[in-house]
N, C-alpha and C positions, 0 to 999 in steps of 0.2 A: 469373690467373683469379679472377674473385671467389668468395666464400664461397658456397655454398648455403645462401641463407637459410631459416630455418625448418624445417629436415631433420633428424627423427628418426631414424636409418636403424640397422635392426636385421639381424643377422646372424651364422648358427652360427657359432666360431669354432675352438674345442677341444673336449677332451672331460677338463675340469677338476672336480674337485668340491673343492663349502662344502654340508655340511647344517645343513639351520637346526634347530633344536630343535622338536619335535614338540609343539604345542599343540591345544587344541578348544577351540571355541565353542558356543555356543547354537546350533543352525538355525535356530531359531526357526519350529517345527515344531509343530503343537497336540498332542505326545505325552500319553498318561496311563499312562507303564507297561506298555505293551503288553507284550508276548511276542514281537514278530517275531525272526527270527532269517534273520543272512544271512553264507553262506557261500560259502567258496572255495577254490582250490588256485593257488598259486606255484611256477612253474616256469622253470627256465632256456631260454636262444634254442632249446636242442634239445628243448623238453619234458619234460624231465626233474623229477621234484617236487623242490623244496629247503626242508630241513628248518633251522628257528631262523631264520626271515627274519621283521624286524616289520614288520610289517602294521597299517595304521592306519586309519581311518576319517574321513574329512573332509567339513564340508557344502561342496556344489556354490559356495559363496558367502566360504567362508574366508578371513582375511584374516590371516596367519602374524604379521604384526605388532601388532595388538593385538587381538585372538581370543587370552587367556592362557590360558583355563581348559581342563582335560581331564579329559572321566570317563575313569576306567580302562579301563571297559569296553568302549570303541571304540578300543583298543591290546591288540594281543595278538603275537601269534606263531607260525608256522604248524608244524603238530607232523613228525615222520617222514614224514608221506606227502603235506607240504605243504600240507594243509589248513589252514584257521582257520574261526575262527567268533566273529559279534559276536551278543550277545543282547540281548533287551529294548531296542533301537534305537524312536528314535519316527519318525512319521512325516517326511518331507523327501528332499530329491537329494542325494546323496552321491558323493561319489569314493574310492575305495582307494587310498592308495599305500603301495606296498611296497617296502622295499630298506634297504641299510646305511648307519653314517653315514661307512663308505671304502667305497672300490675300482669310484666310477661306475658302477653301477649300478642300476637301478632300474625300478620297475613302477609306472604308471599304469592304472585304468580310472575311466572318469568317469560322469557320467549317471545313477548307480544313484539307481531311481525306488523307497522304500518307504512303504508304507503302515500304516494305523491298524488293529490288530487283532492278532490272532494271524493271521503267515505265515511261510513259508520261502523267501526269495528267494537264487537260485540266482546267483552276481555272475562275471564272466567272466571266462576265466583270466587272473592277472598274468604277464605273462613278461616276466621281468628282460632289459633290455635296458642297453646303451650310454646314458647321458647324455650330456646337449651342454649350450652356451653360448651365449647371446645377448649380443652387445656391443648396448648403444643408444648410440646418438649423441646428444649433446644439442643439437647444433648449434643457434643461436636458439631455445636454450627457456628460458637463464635457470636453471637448476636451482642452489635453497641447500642445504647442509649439512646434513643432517637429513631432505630430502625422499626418500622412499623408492619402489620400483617393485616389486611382486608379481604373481603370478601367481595367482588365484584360483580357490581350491581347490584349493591343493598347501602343502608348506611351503618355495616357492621366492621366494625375496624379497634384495632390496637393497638398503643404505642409503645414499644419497651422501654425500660424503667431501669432504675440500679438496682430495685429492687430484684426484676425481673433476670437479670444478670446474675444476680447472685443464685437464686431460686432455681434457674432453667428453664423456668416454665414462662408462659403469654397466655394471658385469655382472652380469647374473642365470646362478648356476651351478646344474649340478645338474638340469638339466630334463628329466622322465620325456621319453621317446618321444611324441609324441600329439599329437592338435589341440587350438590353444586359441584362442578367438574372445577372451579379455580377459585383456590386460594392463595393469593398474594404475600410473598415478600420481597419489602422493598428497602434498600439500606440507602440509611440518611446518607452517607458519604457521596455518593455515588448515584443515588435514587436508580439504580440497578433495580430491575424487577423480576422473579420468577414465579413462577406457579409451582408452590410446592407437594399439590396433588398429583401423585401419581394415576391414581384412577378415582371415579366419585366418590361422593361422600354423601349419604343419606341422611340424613335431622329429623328422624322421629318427634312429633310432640310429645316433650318430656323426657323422652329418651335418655339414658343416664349410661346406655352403655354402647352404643353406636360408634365405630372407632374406624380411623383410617390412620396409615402411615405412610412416612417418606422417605426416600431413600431404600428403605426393604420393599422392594415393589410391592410383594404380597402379603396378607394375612390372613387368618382364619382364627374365627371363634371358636375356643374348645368348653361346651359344658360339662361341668360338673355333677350330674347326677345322685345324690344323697334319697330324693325321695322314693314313695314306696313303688315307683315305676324304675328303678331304677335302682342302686347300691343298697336303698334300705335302711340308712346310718342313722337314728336319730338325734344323735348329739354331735356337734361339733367334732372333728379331728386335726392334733396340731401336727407340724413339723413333718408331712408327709409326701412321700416319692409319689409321687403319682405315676404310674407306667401310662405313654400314651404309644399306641402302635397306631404306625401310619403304613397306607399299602395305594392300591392304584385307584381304589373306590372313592378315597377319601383326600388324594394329594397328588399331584403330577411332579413328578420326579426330576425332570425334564427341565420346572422352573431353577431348581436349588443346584446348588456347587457337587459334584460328586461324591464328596462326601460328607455333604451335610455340612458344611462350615460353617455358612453361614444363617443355618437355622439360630431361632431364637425364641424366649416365651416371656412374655410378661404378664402383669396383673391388668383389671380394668382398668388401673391408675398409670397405666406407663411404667411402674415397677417392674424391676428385672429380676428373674427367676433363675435359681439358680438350675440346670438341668446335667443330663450327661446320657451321652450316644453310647447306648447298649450296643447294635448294631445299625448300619447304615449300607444297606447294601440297593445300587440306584439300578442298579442291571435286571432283578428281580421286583424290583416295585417295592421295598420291603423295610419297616426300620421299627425298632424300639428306641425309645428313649424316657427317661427319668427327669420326672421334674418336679424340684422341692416347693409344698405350696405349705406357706405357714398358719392359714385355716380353712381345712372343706367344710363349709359348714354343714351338720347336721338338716335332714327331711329338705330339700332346697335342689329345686330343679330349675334358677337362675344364674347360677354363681358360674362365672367363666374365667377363663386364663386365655389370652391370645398367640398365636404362632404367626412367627415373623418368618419370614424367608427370599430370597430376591437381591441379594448385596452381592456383586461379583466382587470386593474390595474386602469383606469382611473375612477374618479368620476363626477358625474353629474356639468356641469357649466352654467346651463341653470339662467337665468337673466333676467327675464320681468322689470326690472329696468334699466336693462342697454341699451336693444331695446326700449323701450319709455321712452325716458329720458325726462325729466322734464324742463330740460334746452332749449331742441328743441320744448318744447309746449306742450308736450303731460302732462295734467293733471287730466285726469281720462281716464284709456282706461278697460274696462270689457268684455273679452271673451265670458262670458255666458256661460261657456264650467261646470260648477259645479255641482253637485246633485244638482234636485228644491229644496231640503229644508236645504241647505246647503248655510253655507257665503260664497256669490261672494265676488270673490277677485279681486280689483284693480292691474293691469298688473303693473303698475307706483310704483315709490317711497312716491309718495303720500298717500297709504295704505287707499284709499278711498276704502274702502271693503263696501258689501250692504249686507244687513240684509233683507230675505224675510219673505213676509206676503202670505196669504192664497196660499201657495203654498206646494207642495209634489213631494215625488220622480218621480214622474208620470211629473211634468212641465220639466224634462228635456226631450230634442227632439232633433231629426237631423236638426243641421243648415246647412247654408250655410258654412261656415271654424267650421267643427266638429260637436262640440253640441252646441245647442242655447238653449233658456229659453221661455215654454210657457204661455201663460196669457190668464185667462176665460173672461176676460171682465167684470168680476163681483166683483171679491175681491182679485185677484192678482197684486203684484207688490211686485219689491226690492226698499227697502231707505235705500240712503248713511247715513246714522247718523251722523253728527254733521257735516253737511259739510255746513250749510246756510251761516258761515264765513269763506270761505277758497279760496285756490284758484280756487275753481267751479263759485264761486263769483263777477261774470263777469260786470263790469259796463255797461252801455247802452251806444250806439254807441262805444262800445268796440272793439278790434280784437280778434275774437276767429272762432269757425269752433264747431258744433259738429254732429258726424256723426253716420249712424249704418246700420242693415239691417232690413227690416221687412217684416214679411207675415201677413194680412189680411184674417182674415178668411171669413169673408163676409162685404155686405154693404150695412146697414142700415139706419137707420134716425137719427143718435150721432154722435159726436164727439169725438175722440181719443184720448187722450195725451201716446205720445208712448216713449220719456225719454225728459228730460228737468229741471230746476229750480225752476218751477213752471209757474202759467197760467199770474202770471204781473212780471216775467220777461224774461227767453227765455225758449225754447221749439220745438220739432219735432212732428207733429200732423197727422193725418189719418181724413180727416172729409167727412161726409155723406150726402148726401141730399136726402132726401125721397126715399132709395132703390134705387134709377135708376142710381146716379154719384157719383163721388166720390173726392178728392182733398190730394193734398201730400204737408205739408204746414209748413214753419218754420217763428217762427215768436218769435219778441224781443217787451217788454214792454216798454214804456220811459214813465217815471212820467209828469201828467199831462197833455198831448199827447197823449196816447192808444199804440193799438197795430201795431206796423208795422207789416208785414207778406207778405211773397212771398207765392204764391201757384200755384200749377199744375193740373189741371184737367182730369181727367181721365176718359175714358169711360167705363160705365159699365163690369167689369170681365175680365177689361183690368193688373188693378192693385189689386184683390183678388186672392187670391187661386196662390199667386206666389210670390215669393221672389224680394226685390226692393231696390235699397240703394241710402241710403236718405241722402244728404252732407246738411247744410245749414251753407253759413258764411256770418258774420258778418266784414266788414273794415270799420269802423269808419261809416259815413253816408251813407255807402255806402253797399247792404246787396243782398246775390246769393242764389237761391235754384239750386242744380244740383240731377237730376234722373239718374242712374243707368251711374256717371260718365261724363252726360252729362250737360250740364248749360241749365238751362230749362228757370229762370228769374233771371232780374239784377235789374228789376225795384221794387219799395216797394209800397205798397197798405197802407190805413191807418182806423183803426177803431175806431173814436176819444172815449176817456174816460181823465173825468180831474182827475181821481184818480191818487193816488200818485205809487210807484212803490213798491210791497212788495217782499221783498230780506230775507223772515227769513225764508223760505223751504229750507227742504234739496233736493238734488239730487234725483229723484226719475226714474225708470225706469216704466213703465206700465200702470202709470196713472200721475194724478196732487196729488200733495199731501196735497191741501187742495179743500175744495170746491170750482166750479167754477159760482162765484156768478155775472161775470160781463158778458156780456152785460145781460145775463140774464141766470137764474139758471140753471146750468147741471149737478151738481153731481161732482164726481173724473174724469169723462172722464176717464175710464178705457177702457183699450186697448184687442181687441180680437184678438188674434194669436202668431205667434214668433217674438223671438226679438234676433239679435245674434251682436256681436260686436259693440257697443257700444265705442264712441269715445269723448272725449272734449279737443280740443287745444286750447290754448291762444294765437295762431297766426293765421294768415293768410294764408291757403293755395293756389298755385298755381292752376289753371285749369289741367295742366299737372299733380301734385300731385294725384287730386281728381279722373282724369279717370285710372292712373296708380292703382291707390288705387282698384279700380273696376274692372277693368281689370284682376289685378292680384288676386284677391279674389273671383270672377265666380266661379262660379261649374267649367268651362272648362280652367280656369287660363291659361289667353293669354299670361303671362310673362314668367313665366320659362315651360324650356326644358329641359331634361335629353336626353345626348347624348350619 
């Protein structure tokens, strides 16, 4: 995947402390001496007054780096009952902070507005809270040795380093609690300064996941849902697409490139994920997208991934290659998301693309994740072309999985082939019996032996006229149908034939792609309804995998949350 160019990405990380050394500047205030006087009290998270805590005074505008000078008299110390007080202060904004130079913690308040004359300004309580950490990323920014990043109007600041150069990253430690609309960069060359906030930044006590960026105007938190409010997962899942659909409830359209260019997602660390634009349609409000997360953790209703968006400069890095990657199994994955009479495209690097037959603008239809692909039952289907030797090419008692969704328009007296190898080697089937029942049924060929096949029975109009997803996998001798996420059989059924195994079909979606002449004649088995994501790994998935998979691909997607 390529680099995120130009990404600043900042985010709470620890809760470390560096205190920088307590300097003042000028405000540069029209004081004459006045007499104002402005007081306070310091107390701990319980309210409690805390006595010998210093207390400092600083203008709203300070810059800890070369701002050297300090009158004494806005440094003091707050006595037995947590008070302080600064006198003869001149006019200007000022902020308080208060706290040690160990043990992280610390008090912020900002905005204190004084004025010219004799007053008594009342300043609001400090309470020591937890500090935190901002990593920045420097990604495409170029930062030299010397150039440093502060936070104005506190004494939080940082110098870059050759370390820092090499690394990318800068840390600003030590950060009261609080909001702050500016963060400073300023390059040694030049002592050039900007604000590299685009919009605030909140500093939770403690907070470890609080995150703002630059450059990508905007972001959003997406959680991960694993617990039992939610997907249900209790173990860990690796190496997984996450579908996130985005529409007008959850994202304005408005801010991003028309087509999504320059969206983006990463981890809570700044990490770059890899994802890919299913559809991106801005005129509708409407988009899927796939994004590779290399662990959801297991029962966890914290764990988030961020969504970038807001770079008029940036270009599309969307990669269906690099979310189903081939190394992790995935060897033919098809959206279905196409024009009907247009090449489906293989998601994978495989470029198992399908070439459809009797089919027209008209077979594309709303799936379940976007658009799916519809089939009359009569002369529609896609084949992969040239795939009967590749890696679709799955030997018997193999490890593989392959999965999809489908709707059933009705149920008849046929049987279905609704994607698969072909009918003597594997396959996902819909099969009928005389109008009243119906069966959801995956089944592998073994030469000379027949058909094994799991199957699920279903009651009349339990499983038509609705969308269903169908896993079937395969471990060695060992062979699962799971419905809608769930493991329905473990066991295998057999329907002896001592014919040999024929392996020379391609890939077919919609039917069999040749005649099915064994046990006894049926035609292509063409399939009546939708058919939308389409899946073949050469591994073995976990049960946890398979309902995550389902879960998070619903209509009402139990995984992610937008907070």
């Amino acid at each position: 995947m390529k680099l995120i160019s130009k990404l600043i990405f900042l985010t709470i990380l620890s809760v470390t402390l560096r205190c920088a050394t307590y300097n003042i500047a000028d405000p540069g205030g029209e004081g004459n001496g006045s007499e104002t006087v402005a007081r306070g009290v310091v107390v701990d998270s319980m309210g409690i007054p805390l006595a010998g805590i210093p207390v400092h005074l600083l203008p709203a505008n300070y810059n800890p780096v070369v701002d050297d000078t300090f009158p004494e008299e806005w440094r003091t110390t707050s006595d037995a009952k947590g008070e302080y007080n600064f006198n003869g202060i001149d006019a200007g904004t000022y902020n308080v902070e208060a706290g040690v130079s160990s043990g992280c913690m610390k008090a912020l308040v900002m905005g204190i507005e004084l004025t010219r004359g004799n007053e008594e300004k009342d300043i609001d309580t400090a309470r020591l809270q937890r500090t935190g950490t901002v990593t920045i990323h420097l990604s495409g920014m170029s930062p030299r040795v010397g150039d440093y990043v502060y936070i104005s109007g506190t004494n939080v600041y940082t110098v870059i380093t050759a370390a820092d150069s090499i690394t990318g990253k800068a840390i600003l430690r030590d950060i009261p609690a609080g909001t702050f609309s500016d963060i400073s960069y300023v390059t040694a060359i030049d002592s050039q300064r900007n604000n590299i906030l685009v919009e605030t930044i909140v500093v939770y006590p403690g907070d470890t996941l609080a995150s703002v960026y630059v450059v990508w105007k905007y972001s959003k938190k997406i959680y991960l849902n694993t617990a039992g409010s939610g997907a249900d997962v209790q173990e860990d899942v690796y190496d997984f697409p996450v579908l996130i659909r985005l529409d007008e409830r959850v994202f304005d359209f408005s801010q991003a490139k028309s087509g999504g260019e320059d969206i983006r997602f990463v981890k809570s660390d700044g990490t770059p994920l890899p994802y890919e634009i299913e559809r991106w349609d801005s005129n509708r409000s409407c988009a899927e997208i796939w994004v590779k997360v290399d662990t959801v953790r297991g029962d966890n209703d914290l764990q988030c991934i961020v969504m970038l968006w807001g770079n008029s400069e940036s270009e599309s890095e969307s990669d269906g290659g690099a979310v189903f990657d081939t190394s992790r199994g995935f060897q033919g994955v098809w959206h279905l998301a196409d024009e009907g009479n247009t090449t489906v495209m293989d998601a994978t690097y495989n470029y198992y693309h399908g070439t459809p037959y009797g089919m027209s603008g008209e077979s594309s239809v709303v799936g379940v994740v976007g658009r799916a692909q519809g089939f009359d039952g009569v002369s529609s289907r896609i084949t992969m072309l040239n795939t009967s030797s590749s890696k679709l090419d799955i030997s018997e008692k193999g490890y593989y999985c392959i999965s999809l969704w489908a709707y059933a328009d009705t149920i008849d007296n046929a049987w279905h082939g609704i994607a698969g190898k072909g009918h003597q080697q594997y396959y996902l089937q819909y099969k009928c019996f005389n109008y009243d029942s119906s069966s959801w049924e995956f089944v592998e060929y073994q030469s000379q032996t027949g058909w094994n096949y799991s199957e699920y029975f279903v009651s009349p109009g339990d499983n038509s006229n609705a969308w269903v997803y169908v896993t079937g996998v395969r471990d060695g001798d060992k062979q699962y149908l799971y419905i809608n996420g769930e493991l329905v059989r473990d066991t295998v059924l057999l329907n002896s034939s001592a014919f040999d195994r024929v392996t020379e079909g391609d890939f077919t979606i919609g039917c069999h792609l040749q005649v099915d002449l064994l046990p006894e004649s049926r035609g292509f088995n063409y399939f009546a309804g939708k058919i939308d994501e389409v899946r073949v790994m050469s591994s073995v998935p976990r049960a946890e995998w398979v309902k995550l998979s389902y879960m998070n691909q619903r209509e009402d997607n139990k995984l992610v949350v937008f907070r």
